[in-house]
N, C-alpha and C positions, 0 to 999 in steps of 0.2 A: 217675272223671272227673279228668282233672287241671285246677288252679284257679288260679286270678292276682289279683290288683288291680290298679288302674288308679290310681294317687295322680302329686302333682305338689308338693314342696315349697313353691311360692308358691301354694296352699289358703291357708296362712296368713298373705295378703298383704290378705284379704279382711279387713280391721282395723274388727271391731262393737265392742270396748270391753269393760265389764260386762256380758256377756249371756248368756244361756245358748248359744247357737250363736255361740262365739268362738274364735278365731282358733287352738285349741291343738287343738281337734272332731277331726280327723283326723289330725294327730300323733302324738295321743294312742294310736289307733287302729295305725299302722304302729309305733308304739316296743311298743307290749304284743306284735303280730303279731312282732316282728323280737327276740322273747325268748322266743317260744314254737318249737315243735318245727315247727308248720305252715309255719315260712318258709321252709327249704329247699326245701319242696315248692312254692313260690309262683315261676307268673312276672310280674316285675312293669312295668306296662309306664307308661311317662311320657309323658302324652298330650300333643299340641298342642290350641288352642285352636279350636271351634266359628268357622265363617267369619258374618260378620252376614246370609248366604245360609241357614242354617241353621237361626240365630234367627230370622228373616221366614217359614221353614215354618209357627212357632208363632204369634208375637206378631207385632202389629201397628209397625205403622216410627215409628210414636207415641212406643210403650212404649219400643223400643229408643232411639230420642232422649233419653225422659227419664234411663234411668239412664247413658249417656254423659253426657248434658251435668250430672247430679247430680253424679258424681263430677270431670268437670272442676272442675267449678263448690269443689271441695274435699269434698265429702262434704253428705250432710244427713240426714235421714231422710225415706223415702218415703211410713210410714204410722207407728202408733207402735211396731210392733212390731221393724220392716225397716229398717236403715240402710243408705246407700251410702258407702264411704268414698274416697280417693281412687281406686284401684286397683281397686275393687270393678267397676267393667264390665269391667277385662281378662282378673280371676279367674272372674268369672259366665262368660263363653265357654271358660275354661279348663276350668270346671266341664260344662257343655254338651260339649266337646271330651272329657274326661274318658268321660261316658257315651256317648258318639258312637264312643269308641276299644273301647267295651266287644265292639260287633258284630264288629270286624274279628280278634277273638281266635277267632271261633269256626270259622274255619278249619284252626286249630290243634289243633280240639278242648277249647278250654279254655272252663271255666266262670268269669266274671271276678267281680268285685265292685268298684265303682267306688266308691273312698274320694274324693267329692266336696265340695266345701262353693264357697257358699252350698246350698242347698239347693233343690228344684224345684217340687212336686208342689200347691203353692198358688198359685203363679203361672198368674193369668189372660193371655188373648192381649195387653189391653191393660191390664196393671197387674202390679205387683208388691203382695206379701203374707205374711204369716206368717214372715217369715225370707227368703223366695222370688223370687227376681230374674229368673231364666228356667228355663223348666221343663223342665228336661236329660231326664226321662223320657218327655215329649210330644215333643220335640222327636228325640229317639233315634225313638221307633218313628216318626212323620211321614219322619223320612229310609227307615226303611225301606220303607213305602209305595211312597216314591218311586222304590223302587230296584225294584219289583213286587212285596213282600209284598203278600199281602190278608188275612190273617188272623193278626193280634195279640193276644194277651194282656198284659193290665198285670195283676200283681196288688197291691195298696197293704196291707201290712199295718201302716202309720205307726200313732198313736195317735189324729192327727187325719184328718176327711175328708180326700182327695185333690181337693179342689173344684178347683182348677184344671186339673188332667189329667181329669177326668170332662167338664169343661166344653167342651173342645179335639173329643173325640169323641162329646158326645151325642147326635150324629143321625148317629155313622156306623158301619155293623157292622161296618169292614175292623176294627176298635179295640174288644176283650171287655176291660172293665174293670171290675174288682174293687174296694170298700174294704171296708176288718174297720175300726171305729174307735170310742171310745168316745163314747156318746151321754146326752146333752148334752154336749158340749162342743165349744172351738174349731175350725173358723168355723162351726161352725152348721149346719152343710148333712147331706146325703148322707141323707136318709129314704128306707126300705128300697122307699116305693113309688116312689122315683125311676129307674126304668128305662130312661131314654132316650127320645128321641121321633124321629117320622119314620122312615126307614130305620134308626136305630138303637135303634130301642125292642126291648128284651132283652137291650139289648147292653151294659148298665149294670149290675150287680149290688151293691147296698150292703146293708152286712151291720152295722149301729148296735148297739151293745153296750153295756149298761151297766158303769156302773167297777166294781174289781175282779174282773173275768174271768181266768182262772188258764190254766194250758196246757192243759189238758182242753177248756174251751171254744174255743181257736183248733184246738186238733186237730181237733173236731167240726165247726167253720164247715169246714173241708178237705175232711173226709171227705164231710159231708152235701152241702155245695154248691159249693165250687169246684172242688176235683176233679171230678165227676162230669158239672158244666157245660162246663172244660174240654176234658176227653173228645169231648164230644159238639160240641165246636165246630173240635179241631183243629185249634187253630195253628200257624204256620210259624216261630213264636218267639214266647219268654216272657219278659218284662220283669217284675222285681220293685222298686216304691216298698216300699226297704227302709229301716224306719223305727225306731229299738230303743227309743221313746220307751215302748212296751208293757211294757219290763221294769220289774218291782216297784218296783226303787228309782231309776226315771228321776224327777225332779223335775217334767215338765212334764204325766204322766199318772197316770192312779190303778188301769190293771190290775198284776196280780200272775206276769204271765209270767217264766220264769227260765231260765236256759239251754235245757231241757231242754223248754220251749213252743217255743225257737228252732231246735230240734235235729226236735221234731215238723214245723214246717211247711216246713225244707228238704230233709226225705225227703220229704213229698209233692212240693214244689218236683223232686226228683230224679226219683220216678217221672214226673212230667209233662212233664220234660226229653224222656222217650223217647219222646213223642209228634210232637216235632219236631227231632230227630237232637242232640238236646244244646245246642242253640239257646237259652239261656238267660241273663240276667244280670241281677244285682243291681246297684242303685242307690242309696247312700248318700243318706237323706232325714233323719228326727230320730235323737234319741238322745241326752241331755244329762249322762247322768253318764258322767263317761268311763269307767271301769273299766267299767260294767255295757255300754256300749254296745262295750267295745271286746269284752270276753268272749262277748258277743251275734255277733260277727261273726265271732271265731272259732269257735265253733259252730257256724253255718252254712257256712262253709267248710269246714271238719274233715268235716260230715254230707255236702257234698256231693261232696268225696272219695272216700269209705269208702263210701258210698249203705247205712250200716248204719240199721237201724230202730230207734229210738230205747227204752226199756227204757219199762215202764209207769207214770203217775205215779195217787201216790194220792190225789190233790183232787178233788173234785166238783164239777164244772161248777155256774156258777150263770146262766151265758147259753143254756140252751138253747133258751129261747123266742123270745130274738132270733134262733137259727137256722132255728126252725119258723118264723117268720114270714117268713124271706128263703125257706124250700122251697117255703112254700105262695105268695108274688109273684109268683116265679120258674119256680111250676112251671106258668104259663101261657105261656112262651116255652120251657120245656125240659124233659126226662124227668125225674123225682126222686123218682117213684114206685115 
């Protein structure tokens, strides 16, 4: 497959200060990428900004008011986690437009990976959260919807739930959404008997991990249950809430993934590509140490390049009961037996 990013120099316009999602997040990422070997093989493309027709797919005219008029206003913070700074509404659409620009590559045949910031994937329709100002992954497949997809895949493999994107499609099955994330921890959510309601009950799959889960056990969540769910549901594209907060030495999570967990879930990510013509992309959501987050993402590019299978690792899963308990949830809405 050949592969791209989507990045925009003013990412880092989006000015938080001391914090672990700051303003260097994606830089950092393009300066490792543009010294590695994978960049020649990279097309990179410079997106425009998300029109507020976009943002209204998702959020409410509320939400978009406040972080406009926040950021007029100079900056504040939203909750205590999320700041807006001045610029920070023109970067959030940038960021939105970013992942928006991901779809139109795949006519080309290319597999993208959108180096965005702020970030998405906990941003509720009317609020902002966790870092999260508009939710570029809800708001990317809703545009596809509209455009007549019916059948979506998100898959979130962040460190935290995806509450905000599970939130957007709970009750609806055009949108098969995924989270891998570790449990207890921030925001709280995502219990594995959470499977959607209404017309979209199934259409939810949360997979709650305890910390220190290694690559063995996200290989396993693949094989045992979202591959296989996948599969059976078919989509017309695959959205990935790519989150490197997973790897060992990110600061803000406690699993022990390492390149070679990141190399395992984007050969699955590749064979499931082939079920909807290569229609696939990643979505730039955590990841706080740079090196590990940037090494994380060449991985998954490089893996999805080469579609080579990843070589064996020797850890012992220590999640694999969080995976029996998502087969045995889920195997009341899907084959697993």
């Amino acid at each position: 497959m050949d592969i791209g990013i989507v990045y925009h120099d003013e990412y880092a316009e989006h000015r938080t200060g001391d914090h672990p999602e700051g303003a260097d997040r994606v830089a950092a990422v393009v300066e490792h990428l543009r010294a590695s070997d994978v960049w020649p093989r990279l097309k990179v493309v410079t997106p425009e900004p998300a029109t507020e027709a976009d943002i209204l797919r998702v959020h409410t005219a509320e939400h978009l008011q406040t972080i406009q008029t926040a950021a007029a206003s100079g900056g504040r913070w939203i909750d205590p986690d999320t700041f807006v700074s001045p610029r920070s509404y023109d970067i959030a659409l940038l960021a939105a437009g970013g992942a928006l620009a991901t779809t139109e590559m795949w006519s080309e045949g290319i597999v993208p990976f959108a180096l965005v910031r702020p970030p998405g994937h906990h941003a509720l329709a009317h609020d902002a959260m966790g870092f999260c100002l508009f939710n570029n992954v809800a708001i990317t497949a809703m545009r596809l919807l509209d455009e007549g997809y019916e059948r979506i895949a998100i898959i979130d493999w962040d460190v935290h739930h995806g509450n905000g994107t599970e939130s957007v499609f709970y009750e609806d099955p055009r949108v098969l959404f995924f989270s891998m994330h570790q449990s207890p921890h921030y925001p709280g959510t995502g219990a594995v008997t959470d499977c959607g309601e209404g017309p979209g009950q199934g259409y939810t799959v949360n997979i709650p991990m305890p910390a220190y889960c290694n690559n063995n056990d996200y290989a396993h969540a693949f094989n045992m249950v979202i591959e296989p769910i996948v599969e059976q549901y078919s989509p017309e594209a695959i959205l990935v809430s790519a989150g490197q907060d997973i790897h060992r030495d990110d600061p803000l999570g406690d699993m022990m993934v390492t390149e070679l967990g990141f190399s395992y879930m984007a050969w699955h990510c590749h064979r499931m590509a082939r079920l909807c013509e290569g229609r696939i992309a990643f979505i730039l959501e955590g990841g706080y140490n740079r090196q590990a987050n940037a090494e994380a993402i060449e991985t998954v590019l490089r893996t999805m390049a080469t579609g080579e299978a990843p070589r064996a690792d020797e850890c012992s899963p220590r999640g694999g009961s969080s995976v029996s308990k998502a087969r045995v949830t889920q195997s009341a809405y899907w084959y697993l037996w």
